[in-house]
C-alpha positions as a Markdown table, in Angstrom:
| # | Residue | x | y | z |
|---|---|---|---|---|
| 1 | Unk | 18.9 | 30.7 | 108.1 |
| 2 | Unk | 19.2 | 34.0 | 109.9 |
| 3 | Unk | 19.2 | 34.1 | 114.0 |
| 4 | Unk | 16.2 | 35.7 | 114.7 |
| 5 | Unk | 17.9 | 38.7 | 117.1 |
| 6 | Unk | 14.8 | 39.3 | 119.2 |
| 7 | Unk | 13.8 | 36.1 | 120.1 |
| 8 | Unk | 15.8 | 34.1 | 123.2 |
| 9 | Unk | 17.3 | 30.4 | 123.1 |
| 10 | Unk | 14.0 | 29.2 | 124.4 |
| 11 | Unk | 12.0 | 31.1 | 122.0 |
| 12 | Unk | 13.8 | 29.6 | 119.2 |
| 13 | Unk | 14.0 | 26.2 | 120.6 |
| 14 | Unk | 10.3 | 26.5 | 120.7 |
| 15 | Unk | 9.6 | 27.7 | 117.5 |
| 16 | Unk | 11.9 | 24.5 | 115.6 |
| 17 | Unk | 10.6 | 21.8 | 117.5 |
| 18 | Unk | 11.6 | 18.4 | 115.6 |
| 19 | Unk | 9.2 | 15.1 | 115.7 |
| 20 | Unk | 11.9 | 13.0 | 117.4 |
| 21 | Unk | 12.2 | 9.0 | 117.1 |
| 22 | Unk | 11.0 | 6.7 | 119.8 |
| 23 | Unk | 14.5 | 5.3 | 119.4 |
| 24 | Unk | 17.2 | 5.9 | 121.6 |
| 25 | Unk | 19.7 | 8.7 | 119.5 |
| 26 | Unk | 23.0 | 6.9 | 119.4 |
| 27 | Unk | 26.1 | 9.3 | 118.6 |
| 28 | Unk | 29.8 | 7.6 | 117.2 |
| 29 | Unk | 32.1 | 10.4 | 117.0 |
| 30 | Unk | 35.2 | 10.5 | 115.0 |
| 31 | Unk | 36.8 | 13.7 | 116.2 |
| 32 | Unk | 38.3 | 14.5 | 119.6 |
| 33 | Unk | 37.0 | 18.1 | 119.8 |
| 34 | Unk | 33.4 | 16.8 | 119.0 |
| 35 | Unk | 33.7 | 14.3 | 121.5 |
| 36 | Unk | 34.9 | 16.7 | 124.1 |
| 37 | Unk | 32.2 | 19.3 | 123.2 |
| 38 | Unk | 29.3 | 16.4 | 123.5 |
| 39 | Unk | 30.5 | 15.4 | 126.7 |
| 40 | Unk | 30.9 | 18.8 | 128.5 |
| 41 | Unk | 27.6 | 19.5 | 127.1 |
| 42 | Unk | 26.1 | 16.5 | 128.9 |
| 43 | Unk | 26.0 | 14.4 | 125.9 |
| 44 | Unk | 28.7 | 11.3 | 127.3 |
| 45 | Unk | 25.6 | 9.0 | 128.0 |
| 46 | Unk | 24.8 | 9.6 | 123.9 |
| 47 | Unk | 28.1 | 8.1 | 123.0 |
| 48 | Unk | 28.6 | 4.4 | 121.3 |
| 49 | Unk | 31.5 | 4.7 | 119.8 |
| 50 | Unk | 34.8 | 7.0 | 119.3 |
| 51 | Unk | 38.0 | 7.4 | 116.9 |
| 52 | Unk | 41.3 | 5.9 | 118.2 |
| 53 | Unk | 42.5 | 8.6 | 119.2 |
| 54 | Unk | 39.9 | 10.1 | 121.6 |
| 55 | Unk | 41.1 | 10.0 | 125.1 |
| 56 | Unk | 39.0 | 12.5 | 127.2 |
| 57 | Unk | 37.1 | 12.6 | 129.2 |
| 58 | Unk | 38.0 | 9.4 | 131.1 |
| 59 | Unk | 34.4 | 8.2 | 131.1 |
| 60 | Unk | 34.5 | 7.7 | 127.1 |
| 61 | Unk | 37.5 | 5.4 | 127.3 |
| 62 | Unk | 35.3 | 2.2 | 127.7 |
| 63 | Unk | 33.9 | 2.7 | 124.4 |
| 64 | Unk | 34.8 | 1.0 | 121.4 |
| 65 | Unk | 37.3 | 2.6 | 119.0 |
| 66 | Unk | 35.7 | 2.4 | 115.5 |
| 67 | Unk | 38.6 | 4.1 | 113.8 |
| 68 | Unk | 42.6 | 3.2 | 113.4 |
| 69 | Unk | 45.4 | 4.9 | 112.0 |
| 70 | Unk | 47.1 | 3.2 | 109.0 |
| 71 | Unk | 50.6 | 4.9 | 110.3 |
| 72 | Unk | 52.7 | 4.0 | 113.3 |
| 73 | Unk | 55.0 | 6.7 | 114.8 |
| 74 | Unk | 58.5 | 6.5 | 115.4 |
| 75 | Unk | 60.0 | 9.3 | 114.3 |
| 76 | Unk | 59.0 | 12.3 | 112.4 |
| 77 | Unk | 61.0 | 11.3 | 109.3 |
| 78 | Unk | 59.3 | 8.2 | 109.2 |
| 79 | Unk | 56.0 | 9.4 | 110.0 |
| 80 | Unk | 56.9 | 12.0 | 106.8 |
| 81 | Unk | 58.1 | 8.7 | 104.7 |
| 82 | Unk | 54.4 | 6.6 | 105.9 |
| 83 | Unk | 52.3 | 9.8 | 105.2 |
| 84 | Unk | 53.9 | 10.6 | 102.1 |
| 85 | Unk | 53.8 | 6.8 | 100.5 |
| 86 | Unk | 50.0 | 7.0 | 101.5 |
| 87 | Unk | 48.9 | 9.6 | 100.2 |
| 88 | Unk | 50.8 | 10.3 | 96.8 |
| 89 | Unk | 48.7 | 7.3 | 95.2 |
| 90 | Unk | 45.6 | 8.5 | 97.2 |
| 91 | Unk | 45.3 | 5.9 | 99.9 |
| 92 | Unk | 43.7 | 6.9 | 103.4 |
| 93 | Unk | 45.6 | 6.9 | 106.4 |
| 94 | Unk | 42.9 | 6.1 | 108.7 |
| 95 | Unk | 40.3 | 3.2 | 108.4 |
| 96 | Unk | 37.0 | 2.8 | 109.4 |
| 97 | Unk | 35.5 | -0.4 | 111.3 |
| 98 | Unk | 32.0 | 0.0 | 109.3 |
| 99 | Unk | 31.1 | -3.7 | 110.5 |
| 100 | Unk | 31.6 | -2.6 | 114.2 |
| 101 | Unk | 30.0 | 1.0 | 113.7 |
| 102 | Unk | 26.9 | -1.2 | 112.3 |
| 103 | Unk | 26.8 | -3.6 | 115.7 |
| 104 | Unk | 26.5 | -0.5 | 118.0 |
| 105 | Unk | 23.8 | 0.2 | 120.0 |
């Protein structure tokens, strides 16, 4: 899809307007730059969920972690030596609470 150049924001917004749900949208994100971007957008109250390791803003702290690492650090050799066992055989090193991200409301 091309940006139409000569018609503003509101134009466009206009013109795609999408039938929306009657329920409440519900947002779990996995990825700390997403979650920053939602919330400094004024998307925090959206939020159910987040990955382990999101940890701004403050207010999304409360939420429940949906996502773990499979890895533990202490030092960058053995982070090298968990990383490399994990993913020569193709296992993930991150896993995914689908039962909680299911419960969320």
């Amino acid at each position: 899809y091309k940006w139409p150049f000569h018609a503003s924001i509101a134009e466009y917004q206009r013109s795609r307007q999408v039938a929306m749900s009657d329920k409440p949208l519900r947002v779990v994100s996995v990825l700390q730059s997403a979650t920053e971007i939602l919330c400094f957008i004024g998307g925090a109250d959206l939020l159910v969920g987040r990955s382990h390791d999101d940890n701004f803003p403050a207010e999304i702290l409360h939420l429940p972690a949906v996502t773990s690492q499979l890895t533990s650090f202490t030092t960058a050799v053995e982070v090298d030596r968990q990383i490399s066992t994990a993913v020569s055989p193709g296992q993930p090193l991150y896993s995914l609470d689908e039962s909680m991200l299911g419960s969320l409301r």
